[in-house]
VOFILUM-789201 format. One line per 2 residues: number of its first residue (from 1); their letters; for each residue z, y, x of N, C-alpha, C. Coordinates in nm, 4 decimals, decimal comma. Layout:
! VOFILUM-789201
NUM = a = Z/Y/X/Z/Y/X/Z/Y/X ~ ...
//
This chain:
! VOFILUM-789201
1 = xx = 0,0000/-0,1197/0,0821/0,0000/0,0000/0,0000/0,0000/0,1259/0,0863 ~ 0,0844/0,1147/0,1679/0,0832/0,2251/0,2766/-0,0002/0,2549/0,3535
3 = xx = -0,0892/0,1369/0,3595/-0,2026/0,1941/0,4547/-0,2902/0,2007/0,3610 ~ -0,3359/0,1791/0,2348/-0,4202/0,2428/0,1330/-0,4141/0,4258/0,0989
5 = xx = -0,3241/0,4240/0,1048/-0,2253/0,5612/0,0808/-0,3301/0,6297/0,2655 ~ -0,2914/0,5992/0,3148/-0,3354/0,6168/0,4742/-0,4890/0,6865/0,4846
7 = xx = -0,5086/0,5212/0,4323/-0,7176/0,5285/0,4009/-0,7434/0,6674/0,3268 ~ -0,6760/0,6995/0,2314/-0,7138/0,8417/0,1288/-0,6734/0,9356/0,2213
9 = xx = -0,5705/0,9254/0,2878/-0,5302/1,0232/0,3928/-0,6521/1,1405/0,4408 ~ -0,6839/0,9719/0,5452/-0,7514/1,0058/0,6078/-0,9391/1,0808/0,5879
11 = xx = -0,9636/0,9811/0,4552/-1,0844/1,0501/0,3740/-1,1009/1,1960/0,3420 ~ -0,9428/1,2408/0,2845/-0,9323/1,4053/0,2587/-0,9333/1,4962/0,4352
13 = xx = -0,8859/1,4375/0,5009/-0,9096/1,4774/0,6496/-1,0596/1,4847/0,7219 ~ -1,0707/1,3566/0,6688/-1,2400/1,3737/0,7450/-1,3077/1,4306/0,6272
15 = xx = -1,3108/1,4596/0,5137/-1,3776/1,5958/0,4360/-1,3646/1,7183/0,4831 ~ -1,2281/1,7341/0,5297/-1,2124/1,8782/0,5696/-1,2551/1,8926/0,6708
17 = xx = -1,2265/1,7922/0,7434/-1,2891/1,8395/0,9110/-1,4594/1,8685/0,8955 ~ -1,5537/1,8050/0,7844/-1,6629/1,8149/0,7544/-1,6620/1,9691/0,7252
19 = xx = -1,5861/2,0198/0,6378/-1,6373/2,1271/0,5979/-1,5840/2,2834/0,7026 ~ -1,5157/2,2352/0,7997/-1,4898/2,2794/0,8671/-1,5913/2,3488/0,9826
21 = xx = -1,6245/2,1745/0,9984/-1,7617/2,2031/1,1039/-1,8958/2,2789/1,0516 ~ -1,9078/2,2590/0,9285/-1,9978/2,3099/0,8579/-2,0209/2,4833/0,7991
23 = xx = -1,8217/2,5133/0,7956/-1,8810/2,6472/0,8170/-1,8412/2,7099/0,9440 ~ -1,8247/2,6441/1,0436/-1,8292/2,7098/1,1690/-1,9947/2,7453/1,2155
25 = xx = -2,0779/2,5747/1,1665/-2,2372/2,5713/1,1915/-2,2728/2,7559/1,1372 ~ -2,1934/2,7485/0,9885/-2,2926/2,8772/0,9087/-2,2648/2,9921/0,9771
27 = xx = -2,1256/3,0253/1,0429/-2,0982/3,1042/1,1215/-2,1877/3,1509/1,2613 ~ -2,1957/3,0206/1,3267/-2,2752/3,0268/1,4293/-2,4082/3,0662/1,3882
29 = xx = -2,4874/3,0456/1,3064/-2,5932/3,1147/1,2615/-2,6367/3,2472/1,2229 ~ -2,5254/3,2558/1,1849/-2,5222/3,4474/1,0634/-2,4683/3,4616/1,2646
31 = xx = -2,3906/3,4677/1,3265/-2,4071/3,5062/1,4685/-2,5149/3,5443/1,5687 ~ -2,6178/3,4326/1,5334/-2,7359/3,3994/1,6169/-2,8163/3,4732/1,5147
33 = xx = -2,8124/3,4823/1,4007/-2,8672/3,5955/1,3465/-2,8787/3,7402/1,3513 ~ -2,7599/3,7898/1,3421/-2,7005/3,9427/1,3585/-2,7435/3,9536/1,5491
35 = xx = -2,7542/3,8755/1,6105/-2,7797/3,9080/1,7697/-2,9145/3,9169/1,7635 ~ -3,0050/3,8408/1,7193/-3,1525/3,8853/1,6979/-3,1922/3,9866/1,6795
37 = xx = -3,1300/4,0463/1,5691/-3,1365/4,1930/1,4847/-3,1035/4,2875/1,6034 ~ -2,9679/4,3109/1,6365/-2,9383/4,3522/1,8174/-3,0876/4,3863/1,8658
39 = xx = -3,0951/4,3006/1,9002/-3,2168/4,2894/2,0207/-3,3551/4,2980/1,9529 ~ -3,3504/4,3015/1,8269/-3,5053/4,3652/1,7899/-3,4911/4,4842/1,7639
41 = xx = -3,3611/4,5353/1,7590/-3,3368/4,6802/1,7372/-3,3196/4,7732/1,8738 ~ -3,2787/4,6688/1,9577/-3,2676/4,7664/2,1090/-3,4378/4,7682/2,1413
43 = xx = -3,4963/4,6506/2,1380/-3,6403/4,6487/2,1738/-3,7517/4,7113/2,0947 ~ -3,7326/4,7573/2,0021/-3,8091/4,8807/1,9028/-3,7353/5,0353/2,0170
45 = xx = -3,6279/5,0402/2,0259/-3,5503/5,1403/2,0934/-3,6662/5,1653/2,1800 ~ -3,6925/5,0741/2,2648/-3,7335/5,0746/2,3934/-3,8551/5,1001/2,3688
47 = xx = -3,9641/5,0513/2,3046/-4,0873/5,0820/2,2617/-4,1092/5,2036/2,2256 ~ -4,0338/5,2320/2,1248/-4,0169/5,3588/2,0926/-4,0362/5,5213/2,1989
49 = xx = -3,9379/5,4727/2,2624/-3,9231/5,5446/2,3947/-3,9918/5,5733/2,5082 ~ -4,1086/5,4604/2,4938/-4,2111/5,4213/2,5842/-4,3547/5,4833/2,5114
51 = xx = -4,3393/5,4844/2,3829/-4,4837/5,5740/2,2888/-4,4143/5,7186/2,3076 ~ -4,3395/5,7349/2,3480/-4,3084/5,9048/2,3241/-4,3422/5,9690/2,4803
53 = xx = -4,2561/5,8567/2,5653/-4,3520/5,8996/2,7559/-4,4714/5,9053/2,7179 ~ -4,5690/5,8117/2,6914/-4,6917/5,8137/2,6768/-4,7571/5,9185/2,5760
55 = xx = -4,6663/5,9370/2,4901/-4,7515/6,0685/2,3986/-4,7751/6,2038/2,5346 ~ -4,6519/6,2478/2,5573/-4,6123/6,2890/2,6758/-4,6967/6,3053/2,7604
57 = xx = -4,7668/6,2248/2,8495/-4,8088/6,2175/2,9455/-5,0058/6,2361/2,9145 ~ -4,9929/6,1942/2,7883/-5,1527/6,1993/2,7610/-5,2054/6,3416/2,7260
59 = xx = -5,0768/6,4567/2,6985/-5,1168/6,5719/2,6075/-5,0105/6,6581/2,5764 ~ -4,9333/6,5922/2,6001/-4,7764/6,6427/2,5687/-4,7641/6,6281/2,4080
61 = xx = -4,5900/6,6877/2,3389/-4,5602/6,6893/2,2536/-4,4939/6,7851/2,2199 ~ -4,5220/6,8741/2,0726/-4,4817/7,0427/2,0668/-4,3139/6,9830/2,0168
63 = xx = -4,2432/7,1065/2,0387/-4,0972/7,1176/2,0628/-4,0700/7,0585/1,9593 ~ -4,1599/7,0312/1,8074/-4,0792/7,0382/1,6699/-4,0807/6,8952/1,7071
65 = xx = -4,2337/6,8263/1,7161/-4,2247/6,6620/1,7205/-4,1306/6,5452/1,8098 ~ -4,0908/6,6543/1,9231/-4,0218/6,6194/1,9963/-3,8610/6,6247/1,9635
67 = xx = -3,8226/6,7352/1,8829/-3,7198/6,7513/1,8470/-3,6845/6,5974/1,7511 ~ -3,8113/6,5673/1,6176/-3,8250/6,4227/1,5690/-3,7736/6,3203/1,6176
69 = xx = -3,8551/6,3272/1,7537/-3,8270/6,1831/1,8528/-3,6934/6,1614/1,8478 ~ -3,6087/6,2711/1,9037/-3,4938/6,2833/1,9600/-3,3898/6,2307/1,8698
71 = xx = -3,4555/6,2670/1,7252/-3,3280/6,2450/1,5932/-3,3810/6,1008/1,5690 ~ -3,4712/6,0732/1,5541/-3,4771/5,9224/1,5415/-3,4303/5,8327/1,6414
73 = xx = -3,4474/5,8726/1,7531/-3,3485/5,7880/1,8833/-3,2381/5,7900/1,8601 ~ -3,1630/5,8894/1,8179/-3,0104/5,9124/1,7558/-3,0023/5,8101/1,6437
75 = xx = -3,0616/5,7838/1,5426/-3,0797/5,7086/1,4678/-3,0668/5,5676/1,4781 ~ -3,1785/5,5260/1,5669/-3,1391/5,4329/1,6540/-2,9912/5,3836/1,7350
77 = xx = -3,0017/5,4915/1,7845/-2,8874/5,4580/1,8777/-2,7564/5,4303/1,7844 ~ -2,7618/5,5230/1,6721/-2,6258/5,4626/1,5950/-2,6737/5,3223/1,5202
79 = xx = -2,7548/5,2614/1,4763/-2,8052/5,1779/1,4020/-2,7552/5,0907/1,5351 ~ -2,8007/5,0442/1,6643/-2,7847/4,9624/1,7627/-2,6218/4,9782/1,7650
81 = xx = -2,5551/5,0840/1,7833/-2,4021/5,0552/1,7726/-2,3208/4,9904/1,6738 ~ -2,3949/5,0149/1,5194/-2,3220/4,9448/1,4110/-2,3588/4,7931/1,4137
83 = xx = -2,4810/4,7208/1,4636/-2,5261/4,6532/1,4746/-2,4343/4,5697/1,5879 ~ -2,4131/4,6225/1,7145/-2,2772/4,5629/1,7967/-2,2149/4,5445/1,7304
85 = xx = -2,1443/4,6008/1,6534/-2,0365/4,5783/1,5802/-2,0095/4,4864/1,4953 ~ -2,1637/4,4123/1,4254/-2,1599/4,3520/1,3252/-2,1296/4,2393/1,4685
87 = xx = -2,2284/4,2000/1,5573/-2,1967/4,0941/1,6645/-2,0906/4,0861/1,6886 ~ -2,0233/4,1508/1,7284/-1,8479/4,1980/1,7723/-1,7908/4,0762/1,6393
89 = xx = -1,8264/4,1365/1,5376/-1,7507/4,0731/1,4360/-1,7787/3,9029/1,3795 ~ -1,9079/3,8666/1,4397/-1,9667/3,7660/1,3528/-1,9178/3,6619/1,4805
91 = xx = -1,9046/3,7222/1,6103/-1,8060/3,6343/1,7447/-1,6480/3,6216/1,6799 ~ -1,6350/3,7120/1,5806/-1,4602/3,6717/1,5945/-1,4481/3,5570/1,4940
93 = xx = -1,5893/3,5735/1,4028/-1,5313/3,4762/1,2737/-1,5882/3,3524/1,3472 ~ -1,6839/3,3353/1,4476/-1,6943/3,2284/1,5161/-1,6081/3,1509/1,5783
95 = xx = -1,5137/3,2476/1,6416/-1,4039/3,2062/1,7008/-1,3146/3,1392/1,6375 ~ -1,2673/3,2346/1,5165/-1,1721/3,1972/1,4009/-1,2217/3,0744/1,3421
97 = xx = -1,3359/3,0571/1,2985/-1,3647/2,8906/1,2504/-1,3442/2,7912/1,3517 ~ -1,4268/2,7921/1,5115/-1,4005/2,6853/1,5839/-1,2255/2,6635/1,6199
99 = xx = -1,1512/2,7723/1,6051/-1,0265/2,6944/1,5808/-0,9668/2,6444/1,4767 ~ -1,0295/2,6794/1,3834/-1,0007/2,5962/1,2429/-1,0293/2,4649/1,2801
101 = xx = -1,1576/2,4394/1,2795/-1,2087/2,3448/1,3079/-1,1455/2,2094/1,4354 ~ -1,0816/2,3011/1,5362/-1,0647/2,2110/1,6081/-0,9065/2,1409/1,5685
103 = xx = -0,8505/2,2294/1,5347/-0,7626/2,2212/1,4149/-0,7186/2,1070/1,3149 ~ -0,8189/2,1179/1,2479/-0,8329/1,9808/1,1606/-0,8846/1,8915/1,2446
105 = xx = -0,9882/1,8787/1,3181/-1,0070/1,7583/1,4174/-0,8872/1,6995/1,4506 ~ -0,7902/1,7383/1,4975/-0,6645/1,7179/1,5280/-0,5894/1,6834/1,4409
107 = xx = -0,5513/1,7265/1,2571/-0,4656/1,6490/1,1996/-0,5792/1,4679/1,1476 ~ -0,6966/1,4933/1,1416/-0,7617/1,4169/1,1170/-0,7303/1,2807/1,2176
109 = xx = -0,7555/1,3016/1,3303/-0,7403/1,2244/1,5092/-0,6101/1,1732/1,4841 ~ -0,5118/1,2367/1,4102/-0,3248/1,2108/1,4257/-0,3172/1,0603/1,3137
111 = xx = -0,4017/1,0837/1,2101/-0,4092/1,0230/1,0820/-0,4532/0,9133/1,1032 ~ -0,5645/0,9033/1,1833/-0,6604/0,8148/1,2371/-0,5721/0,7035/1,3159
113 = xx = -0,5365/0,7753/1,4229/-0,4231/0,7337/1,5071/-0,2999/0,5911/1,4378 ~ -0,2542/0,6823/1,3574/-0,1785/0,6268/1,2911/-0,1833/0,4872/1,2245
115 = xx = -0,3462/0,5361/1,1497/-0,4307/0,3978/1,1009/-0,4054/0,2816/1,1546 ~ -0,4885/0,3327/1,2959/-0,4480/0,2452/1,4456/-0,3058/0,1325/1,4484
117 = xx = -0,2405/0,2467/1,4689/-0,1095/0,1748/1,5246/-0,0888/0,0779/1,3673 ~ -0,0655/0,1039/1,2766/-0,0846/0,0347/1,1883/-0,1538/-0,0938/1,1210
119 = xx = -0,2739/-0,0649/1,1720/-0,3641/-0,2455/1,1716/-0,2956/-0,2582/1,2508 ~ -0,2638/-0,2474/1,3978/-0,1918/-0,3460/1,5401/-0,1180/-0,4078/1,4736
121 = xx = 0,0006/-0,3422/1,4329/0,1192/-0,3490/1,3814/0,0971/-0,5255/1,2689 ~ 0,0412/-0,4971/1,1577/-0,0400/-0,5631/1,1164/-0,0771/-0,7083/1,1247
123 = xx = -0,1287/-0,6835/1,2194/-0,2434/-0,8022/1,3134/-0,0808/-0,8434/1,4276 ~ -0,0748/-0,7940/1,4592/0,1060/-0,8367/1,5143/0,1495/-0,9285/1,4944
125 = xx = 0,1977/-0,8724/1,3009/0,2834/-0,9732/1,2229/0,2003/-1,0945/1,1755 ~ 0,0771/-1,0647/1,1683/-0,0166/-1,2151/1,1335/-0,0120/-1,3088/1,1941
127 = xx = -0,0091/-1,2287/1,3590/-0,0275/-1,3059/1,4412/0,0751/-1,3929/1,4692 ~ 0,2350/-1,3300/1,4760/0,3532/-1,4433/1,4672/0,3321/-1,5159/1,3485
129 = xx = 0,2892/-1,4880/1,2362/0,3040/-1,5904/1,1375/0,2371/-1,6871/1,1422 ~ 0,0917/-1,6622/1,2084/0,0472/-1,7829/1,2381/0,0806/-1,8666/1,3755
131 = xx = 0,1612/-1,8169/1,4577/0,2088/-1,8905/1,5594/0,3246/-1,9158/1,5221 ~ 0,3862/-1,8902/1,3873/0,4866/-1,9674/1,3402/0,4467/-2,1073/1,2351
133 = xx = 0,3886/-2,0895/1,1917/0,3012/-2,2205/1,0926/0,2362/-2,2702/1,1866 ~ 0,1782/-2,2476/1,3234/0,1262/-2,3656/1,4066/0,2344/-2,4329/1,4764
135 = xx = 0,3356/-2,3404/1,5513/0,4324/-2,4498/1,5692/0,5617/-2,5204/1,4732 ~ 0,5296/-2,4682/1,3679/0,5857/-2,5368/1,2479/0,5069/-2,7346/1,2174
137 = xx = 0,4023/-2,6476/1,2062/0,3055/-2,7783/1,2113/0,3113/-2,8647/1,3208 ~ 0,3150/-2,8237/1,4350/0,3503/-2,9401/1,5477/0,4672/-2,9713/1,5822
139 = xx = 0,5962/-2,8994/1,5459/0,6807/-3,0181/1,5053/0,6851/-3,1170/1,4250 ~ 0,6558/-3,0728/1,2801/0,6555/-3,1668/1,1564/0,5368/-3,2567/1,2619
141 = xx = 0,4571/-3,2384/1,3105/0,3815/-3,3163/1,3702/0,4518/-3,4364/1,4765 ~ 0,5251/-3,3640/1,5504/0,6145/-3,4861/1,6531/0,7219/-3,5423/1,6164
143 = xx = 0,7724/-3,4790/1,4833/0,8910/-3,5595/1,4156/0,8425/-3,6769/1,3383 ~ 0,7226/-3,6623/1,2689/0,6670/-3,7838/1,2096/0,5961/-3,8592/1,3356
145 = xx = 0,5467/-3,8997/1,4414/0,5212/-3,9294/1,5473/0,6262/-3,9820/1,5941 ~ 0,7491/-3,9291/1,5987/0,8958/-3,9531/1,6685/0,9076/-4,0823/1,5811
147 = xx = 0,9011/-4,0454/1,4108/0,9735/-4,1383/1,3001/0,8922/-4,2584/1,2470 ~ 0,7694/-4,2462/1,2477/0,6893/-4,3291/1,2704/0,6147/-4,3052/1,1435
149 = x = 0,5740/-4,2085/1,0770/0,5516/-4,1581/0,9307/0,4084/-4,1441/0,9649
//
C-alpha cells in the first residue's frame, strides 16, 4: 500500500518536474526571442547610421534633415535601451525557472530514491522468506530421510 501511495507520489512529481522544464523551455525562448529583437534593433541602428555617412558624403545633408537623423537615433537609442531591459528581464525569469526546475528535479530524485530503497527493502524480505521455506524444506527433507518416511 505504501509503495502504491509512493508510485502516485512520484507521478505528481514527475508531472511537475515536466511542467517545470517546460516552462523554463518557454522562458528560454521568449529570451532567445527578445535578444533577436536587441540585435535587429542595434543592427538597423547601425545601418541607419551608415545611410546618413553616406547621404553625407555623396552631397551632404541640410541642418533640418539632419536635425531628423539625430531624433530618430535618439529614438533608437531609447528603443535599444528598453529593449535591454526587456533581456535583463527575460534572463531573470530564466534564471528563476531553471531553479524551479532544478528544484523539483530534486523532490522528484528524493521520491524516486525512496522507491528504491523500498523495492530493496522488499526483495530483502522475499528473499529471507524464500531462504526460509528452502531451508524449511530441507530439513523436513533430512528428517524424513533420517526417519525413513
Amino acid at each position: 500500500m505504501a509503495s502504491q501511495q509512493l508510485n502516485t507520489v512520484l507521478r505528481v512529481e514527475t508531472d511537475r518536474e515536466q511542467k517545470a522544464s517546460q516552462a523554463l523551455d518557454l522562458a528560454q525562448q521568449h529570451l532567445t526571442g527578445q535578444k533577436q529583437k536587441l540585435s535587429s534593433l542595434q543592427q538597423y541602428r547601425l545601418d541607419y547610421l551608415r545611410e546618413i555617412q553616406q547621404s553625407g558624403r555623396q552631397g551632404g545633408v541640410d541642418v533640418r534633415n539632419y536635425h531628423q537623423h539625430l531624433q530618430f537615433v535618439g529614438k533608437l537609442d531609447k528603443a535599444i535601451a528598453q529593449q535591454m531591459q526587456m533581456v535583463s528581464q527575460a534572463n531573470l525569469v530564466v534564471d528563476q525557472r531553471r531553479r524551479q526546475w532544478l528544484e523539483q528535479q530534486k523532490r522528484r530524485k528524493a521520491v524516486d530514491l525512496l522507491l528504491d530503497k523500498k523495492r530493496a527493502e522488499a526483495m530483502a524480505v522475499a528473499n529471507r522468506q524464500e531462504q526460509q521455506m528452502l531451508d524449511e524444506f530441507a530439513t523436513q527433507k533430512f528428517l524424513r530421510a533420517k526417519t525413513g518416511y
